[in-house]
Backbone as CSV, one residue per row, in Angstrom:
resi,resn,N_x,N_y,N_z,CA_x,CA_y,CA_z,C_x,C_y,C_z
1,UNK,125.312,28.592,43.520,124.900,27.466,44.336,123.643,26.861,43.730
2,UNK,123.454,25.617,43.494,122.480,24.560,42.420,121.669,24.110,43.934
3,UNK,120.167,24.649,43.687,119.592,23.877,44.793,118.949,22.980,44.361
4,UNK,119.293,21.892,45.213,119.138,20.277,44.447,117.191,20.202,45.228
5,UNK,116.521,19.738,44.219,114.905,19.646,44.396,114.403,18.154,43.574
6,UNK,113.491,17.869,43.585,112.702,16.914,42.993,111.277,17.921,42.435
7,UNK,110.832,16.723,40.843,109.668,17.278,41.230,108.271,16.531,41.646
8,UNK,108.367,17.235,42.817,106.726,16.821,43.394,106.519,17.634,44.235
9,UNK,105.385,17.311,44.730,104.575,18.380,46.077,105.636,18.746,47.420
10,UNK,106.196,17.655,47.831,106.735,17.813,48.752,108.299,18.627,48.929
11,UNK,108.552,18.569,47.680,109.967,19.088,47.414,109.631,20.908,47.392
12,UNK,107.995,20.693,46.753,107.584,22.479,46.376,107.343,22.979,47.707
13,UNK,106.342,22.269,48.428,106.624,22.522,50.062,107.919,22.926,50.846
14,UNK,109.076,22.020,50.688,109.841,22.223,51.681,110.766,23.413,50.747
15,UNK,110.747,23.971,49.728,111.744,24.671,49.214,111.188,26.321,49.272
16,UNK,109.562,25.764,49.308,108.481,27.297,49.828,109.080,28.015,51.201
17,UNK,108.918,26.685,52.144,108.816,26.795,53.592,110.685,27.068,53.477
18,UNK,111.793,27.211,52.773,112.861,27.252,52.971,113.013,28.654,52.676
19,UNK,112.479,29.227,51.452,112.149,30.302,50.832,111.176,31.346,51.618
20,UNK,110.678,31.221,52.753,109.925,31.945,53.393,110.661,32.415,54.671
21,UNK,111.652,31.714,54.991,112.141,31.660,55.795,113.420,32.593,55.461
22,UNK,114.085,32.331,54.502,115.041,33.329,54.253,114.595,35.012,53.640
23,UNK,113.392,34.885,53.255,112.379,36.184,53.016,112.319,37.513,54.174
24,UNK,111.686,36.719,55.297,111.684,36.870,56.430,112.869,37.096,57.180
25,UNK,114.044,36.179,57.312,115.176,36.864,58.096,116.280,37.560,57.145
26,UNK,115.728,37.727,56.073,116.661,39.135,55.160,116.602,40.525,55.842
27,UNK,115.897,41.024,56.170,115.556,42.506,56.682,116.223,42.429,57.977
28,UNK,116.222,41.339,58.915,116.275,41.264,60.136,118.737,41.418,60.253
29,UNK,118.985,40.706,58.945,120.004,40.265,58.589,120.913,42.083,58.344
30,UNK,119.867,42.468,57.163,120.164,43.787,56.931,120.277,44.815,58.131
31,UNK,119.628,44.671,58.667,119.401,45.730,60.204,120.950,45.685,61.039
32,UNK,121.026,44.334,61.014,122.219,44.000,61.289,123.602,44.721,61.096
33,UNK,123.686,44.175,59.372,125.069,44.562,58.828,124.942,46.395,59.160
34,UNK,123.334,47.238,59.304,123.724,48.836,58.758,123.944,48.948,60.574
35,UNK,123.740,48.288,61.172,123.607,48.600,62.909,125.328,48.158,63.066
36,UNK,125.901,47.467,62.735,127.519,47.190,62.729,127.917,48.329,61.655
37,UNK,127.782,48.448,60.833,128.416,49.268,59.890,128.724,50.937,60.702
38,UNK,127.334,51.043,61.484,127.535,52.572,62.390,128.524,52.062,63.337
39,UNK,127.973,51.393,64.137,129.342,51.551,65.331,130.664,51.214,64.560
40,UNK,131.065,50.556,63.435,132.427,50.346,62.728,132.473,51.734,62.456
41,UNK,131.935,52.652,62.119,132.333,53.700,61.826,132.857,54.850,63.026
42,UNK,131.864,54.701,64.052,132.023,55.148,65.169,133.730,54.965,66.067
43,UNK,133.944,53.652,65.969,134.858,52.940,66.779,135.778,53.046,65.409
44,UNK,135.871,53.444,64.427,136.973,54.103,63.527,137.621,55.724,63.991
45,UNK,136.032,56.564,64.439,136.651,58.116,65.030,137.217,57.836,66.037
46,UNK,136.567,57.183,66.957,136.905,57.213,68.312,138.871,56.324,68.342
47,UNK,139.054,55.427,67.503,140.422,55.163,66.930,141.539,56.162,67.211
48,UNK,140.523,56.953,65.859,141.537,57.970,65.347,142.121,59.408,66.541
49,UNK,140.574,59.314,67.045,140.873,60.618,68.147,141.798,60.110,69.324
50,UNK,141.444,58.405,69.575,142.877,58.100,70.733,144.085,58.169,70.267
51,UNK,144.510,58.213,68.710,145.633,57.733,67.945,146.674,59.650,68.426
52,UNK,145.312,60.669,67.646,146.016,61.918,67.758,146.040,62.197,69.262
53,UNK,145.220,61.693,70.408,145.942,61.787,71.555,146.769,61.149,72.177
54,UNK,147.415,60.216,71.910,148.552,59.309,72.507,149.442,60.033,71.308
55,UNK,149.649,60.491,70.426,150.711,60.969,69.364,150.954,62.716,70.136
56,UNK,149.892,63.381,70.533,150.391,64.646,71.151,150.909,64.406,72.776
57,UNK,150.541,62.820,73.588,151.210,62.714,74.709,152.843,62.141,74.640
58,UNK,153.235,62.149,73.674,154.090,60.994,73.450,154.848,62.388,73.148
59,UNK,154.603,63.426,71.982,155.149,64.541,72.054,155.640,65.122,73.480
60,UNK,154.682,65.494,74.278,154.883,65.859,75.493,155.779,65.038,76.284
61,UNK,155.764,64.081,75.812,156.872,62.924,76.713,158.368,63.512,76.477
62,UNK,158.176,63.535,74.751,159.450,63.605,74.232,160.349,65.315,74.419
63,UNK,159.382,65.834,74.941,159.831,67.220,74.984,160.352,67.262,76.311
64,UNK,160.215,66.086,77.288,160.803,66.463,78.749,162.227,65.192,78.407
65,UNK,162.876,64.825,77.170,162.973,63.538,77.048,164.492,63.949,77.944
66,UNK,165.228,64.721,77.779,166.024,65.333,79.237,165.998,64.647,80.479
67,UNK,165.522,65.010,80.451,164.878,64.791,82.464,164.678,63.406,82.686
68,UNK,164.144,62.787,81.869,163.814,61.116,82.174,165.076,60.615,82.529
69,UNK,166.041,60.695,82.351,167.056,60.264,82.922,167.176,59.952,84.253
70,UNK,166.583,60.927,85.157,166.562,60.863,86.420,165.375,60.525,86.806
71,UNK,164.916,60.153,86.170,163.246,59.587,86.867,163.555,58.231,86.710
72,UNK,162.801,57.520,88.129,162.774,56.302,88.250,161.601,55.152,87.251
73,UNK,161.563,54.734,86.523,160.749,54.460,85.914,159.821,53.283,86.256
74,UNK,160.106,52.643,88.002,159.631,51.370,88.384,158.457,52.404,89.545
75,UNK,158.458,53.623,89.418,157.472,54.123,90.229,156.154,53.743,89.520
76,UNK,155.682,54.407,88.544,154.409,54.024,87.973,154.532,52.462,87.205
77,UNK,153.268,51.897,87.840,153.129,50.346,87.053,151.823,50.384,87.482
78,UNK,151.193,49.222,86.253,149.674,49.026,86.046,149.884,48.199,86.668
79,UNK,148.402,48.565,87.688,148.192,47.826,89.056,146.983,46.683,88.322
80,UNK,145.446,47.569,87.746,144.557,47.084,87.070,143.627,47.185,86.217
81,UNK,143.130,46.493,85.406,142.550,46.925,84.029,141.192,45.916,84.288
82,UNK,139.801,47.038,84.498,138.541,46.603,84.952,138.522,46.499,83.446
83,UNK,137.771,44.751,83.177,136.562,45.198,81.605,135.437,45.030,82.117
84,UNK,134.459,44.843,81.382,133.297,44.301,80.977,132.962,43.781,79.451
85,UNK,131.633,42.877,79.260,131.493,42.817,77.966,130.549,43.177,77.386
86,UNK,130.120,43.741,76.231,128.810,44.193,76.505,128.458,43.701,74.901
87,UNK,127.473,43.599,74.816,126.798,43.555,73.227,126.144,44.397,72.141
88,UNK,127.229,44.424,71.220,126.375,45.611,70.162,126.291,44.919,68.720
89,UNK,124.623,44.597,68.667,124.154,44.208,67.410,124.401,42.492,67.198
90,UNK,124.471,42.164,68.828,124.750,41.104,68.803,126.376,40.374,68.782
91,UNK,127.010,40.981,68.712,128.525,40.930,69.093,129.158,41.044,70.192
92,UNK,129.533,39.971,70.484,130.103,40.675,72.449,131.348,40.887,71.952
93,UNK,131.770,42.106,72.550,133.121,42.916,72.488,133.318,43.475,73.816
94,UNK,134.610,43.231,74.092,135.357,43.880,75.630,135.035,45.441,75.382
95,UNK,134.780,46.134,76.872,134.738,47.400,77.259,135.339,47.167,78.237
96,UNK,136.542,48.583,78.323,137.352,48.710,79.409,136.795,49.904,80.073
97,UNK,136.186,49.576,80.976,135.799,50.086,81.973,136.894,51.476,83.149
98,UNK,137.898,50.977,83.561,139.060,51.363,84.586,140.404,51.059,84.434
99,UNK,141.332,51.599,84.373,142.580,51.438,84.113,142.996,52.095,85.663
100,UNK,143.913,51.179,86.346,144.520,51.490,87.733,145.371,51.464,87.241
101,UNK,146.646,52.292,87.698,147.775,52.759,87.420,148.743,52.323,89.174
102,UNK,149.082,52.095,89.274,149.975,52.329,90.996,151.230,53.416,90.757
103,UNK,151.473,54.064,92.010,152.710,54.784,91.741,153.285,54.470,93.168
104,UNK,154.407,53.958,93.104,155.254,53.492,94.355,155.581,55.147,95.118
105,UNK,155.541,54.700,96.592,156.252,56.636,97.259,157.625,56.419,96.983
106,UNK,157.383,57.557,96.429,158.998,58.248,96.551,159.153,59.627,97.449
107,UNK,160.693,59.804,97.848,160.656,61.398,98.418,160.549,62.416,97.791
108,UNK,159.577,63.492,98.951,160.011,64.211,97.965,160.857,65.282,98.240
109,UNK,161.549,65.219,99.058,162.673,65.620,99.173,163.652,65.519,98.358
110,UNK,163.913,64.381,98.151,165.140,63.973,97.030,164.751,64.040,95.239
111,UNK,164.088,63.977,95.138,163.305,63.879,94.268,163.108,65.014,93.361
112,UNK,163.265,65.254,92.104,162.998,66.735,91.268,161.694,67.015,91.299
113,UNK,161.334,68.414,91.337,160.058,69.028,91.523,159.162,68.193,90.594
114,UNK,159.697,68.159,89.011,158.757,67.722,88.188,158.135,66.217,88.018
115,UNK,158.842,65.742,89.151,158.248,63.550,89.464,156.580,64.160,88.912
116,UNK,156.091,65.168,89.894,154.402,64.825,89.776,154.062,64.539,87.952
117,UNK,154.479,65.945,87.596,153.822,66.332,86.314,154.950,65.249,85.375
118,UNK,155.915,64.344,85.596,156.098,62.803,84.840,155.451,62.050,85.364
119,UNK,154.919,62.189,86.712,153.938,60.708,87.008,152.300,60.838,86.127
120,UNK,151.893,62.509,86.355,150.892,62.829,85.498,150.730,62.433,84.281
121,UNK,151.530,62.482,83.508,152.078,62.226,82.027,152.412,60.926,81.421
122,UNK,153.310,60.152,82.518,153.087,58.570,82.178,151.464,58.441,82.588
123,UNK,151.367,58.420,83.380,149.750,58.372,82.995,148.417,58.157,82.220
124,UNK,149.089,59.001,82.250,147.909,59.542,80.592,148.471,58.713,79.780
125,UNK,149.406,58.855,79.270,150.063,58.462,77.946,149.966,56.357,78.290
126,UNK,149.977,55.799,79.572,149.430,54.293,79.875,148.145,54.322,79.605
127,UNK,147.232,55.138,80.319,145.919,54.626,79.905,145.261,55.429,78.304
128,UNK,145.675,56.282,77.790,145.312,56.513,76.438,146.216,54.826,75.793
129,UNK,147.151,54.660,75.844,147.441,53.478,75.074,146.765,52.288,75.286
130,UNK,146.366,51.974,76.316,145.347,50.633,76.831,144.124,50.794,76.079
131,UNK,143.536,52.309,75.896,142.358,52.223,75.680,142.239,52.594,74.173
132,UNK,143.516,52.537,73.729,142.948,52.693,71.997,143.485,50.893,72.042
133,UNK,144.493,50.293,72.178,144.554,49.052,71.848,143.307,48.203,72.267
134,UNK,141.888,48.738,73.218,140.616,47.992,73.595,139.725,48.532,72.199
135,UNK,140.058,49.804,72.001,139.503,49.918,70.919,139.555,49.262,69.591
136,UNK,140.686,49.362,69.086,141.253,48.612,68.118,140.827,47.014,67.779
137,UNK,140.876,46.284,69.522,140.382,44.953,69.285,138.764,44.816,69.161
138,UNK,137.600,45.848,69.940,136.398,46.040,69.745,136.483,46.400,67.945
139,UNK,137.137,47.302,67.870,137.082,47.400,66.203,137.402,46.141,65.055
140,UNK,138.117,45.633,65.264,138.557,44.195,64.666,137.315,43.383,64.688
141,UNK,136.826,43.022,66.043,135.531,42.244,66.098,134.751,42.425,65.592
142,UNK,134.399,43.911,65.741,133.180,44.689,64.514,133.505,44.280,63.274
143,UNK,134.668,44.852,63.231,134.451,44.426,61.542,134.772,42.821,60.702
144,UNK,135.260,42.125,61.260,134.614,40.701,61.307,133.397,40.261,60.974
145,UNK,132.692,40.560,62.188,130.954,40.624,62.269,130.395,40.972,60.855
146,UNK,130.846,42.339,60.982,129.916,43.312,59.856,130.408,42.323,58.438
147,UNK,131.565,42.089,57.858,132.089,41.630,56.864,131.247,39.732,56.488
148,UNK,131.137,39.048,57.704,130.377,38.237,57.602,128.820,38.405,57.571
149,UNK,128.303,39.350,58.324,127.093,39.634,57.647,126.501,40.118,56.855
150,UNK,127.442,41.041,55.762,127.465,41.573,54.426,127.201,40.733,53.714
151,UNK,128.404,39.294,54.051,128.316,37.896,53.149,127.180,37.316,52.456
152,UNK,126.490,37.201,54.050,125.229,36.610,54.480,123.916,37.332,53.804
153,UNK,124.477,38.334,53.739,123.117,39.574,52.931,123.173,38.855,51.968
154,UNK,124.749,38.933,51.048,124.660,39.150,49.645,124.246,37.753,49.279
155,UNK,124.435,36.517,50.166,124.155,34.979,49.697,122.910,35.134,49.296
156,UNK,121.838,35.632,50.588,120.291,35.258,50.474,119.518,36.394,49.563
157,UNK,120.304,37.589,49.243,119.474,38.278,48.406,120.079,37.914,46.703
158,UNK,121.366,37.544,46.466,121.659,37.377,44.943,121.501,36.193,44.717
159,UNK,121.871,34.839,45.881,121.736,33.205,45.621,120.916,32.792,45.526
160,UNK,120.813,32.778,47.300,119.705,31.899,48.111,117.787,31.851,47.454
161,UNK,117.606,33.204,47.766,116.547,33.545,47.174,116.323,33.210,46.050
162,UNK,116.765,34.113,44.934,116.305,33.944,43.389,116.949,32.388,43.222
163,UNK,117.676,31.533,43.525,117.449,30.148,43.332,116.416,29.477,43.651
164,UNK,116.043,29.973,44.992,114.558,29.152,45.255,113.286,29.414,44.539
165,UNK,113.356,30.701,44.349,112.397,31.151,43.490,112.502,30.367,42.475
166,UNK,113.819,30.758,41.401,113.908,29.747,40.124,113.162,28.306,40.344
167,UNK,114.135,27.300,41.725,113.416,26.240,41.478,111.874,26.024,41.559
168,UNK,111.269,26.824,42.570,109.693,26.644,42.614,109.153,27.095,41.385
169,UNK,109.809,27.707,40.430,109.402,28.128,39.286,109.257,26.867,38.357
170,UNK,110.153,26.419,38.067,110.204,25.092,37.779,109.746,23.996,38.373
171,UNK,109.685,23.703,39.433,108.609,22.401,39.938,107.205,23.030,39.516
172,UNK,106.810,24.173,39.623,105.177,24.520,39.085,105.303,24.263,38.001
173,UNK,105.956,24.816,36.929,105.806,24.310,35.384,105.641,23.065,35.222
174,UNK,106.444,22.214,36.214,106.567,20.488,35.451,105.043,20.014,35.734
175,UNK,104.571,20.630,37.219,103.536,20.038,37.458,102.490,20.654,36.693
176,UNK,102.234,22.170,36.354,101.656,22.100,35.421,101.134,21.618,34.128
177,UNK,102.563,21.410,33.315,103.035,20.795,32.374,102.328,19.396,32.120
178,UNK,102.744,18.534,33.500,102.237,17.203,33.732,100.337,16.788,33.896
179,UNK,99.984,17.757,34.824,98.609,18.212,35.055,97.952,18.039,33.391
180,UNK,98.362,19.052,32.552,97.717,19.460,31.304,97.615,18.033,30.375
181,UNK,99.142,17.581,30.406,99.132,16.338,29.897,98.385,15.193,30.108
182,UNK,97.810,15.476,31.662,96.880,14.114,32.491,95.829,14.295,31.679
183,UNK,95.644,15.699,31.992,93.735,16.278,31.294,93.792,16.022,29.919
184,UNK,95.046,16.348,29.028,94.626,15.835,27.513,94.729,14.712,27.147
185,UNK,95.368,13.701,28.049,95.590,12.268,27.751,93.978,11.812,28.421
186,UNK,93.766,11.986,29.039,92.044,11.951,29.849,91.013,12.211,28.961
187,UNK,90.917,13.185,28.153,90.421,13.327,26.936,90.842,12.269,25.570
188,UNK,91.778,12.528,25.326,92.277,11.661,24.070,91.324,10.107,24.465
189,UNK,91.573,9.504,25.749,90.924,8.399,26.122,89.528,8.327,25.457
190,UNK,89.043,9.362,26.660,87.430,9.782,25.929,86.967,9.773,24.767
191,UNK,87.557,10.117,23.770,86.968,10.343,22.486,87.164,8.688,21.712
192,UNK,88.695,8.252,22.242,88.563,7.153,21.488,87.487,6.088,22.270
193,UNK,87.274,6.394,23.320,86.232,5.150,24.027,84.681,5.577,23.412
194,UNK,84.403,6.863,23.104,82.945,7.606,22.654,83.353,6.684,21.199
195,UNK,84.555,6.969,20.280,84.016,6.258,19.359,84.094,5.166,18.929
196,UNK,84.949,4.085,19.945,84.720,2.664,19.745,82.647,2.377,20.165
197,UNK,82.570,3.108,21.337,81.083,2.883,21.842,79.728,3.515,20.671
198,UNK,80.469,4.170,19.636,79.588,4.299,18.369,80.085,3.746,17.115
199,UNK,81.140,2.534,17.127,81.221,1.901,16.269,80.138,0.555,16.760
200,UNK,80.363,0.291,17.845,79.726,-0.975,18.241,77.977,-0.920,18.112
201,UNK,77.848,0.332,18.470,76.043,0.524,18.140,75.576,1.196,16.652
């Protein structure tokens, strides 16, 4: 990226005051990406540990997979799913708070002993799945975030910066450059005016 400047005072000013500014919110930037980078890592275990528990309930499902036959399957239905939103590192991401489940009465008379321990079991196996798919989307967001503020690191510490630097490097030289030239052309004057003023006397 070519940062377009002039040279004069005002261009060295506003590219200082641009350059001070990205100085300053680098660290603040960094804090950032390593404060997302933990919870991305975090909300990667916590993934994985809902993944191997909905994979050993799903087992357990499949081991009664018999019996489901006679189970009504319009008894359990999600009644409601509390969130909230909360902010980490500056990211608002859903937290699911409550998962309501409803289970319609049935008899139990008519009914096989084991309804409870399948109503137990759909259960579990509804709200472990709700709450890794909240995870999953909190995880997505994170890493979004984090991936754009990596960006943002790498612009102002490999671009942003050492371009501005470069250019203020260069507007000082010219004006230096120019400065030196004033003072020796200021001189050169001098000497030829000292010796027209000792040709004439």
């Amino acid at each position: 990226m070519a940062i377009k400047f002039q040279y004069n005072k005002t261009s060295l000013q506003q590219l200082e005051k641009q350059l001070k500014m990205r100085v300053r919110t680098l660290p603040i930037i960094k804090n950032k990406e390593s404060a997302l980078r933990m919870e991305v890592k975090k909300c990667k275990t916590e993934a994985a540990e809902l993944e191997r528990d909905l994979e050993s309930r799903v087992q357990a499902y499949e081991a009664m997979f018999a019996l489901w036959n006679e189970f009504d399957p319009t008894i359990v239905g999600l009644k409601d799913v509390q969130l909230d939103v909360k902010k980490i590192a500056g990211v608002r991401v859903p937290v699911l708070i409550n998962v309501e489940l409803s289970v319609k009465p049935f008899s139990l008379f008519t009914s096989p002993k084991w309804y409870y321990d399948g109503i137990a079991l759909l259960r579990g196996l509804a709200k472990t799945a709700i709450e890794r798919e909240f995870v999953l989307a909190k995880l997505a967001l994170l890493e979004h975030t984090r991936k754009k503020t990596t960006q943002k690191v790498n612009l102002f510490e490999k671009v942003q910066i050492p371009g501005y630097q470069d250019a203020l490097r260069k507007i000082k030289r010219f004006m230096e450059d120019e400065e030196n030239l004033s003072k020796s052309s200021q001189k050169i004057l001098k000497t030829i005016l000292e010796k027209r003023k000792e040709a004439e006397s």
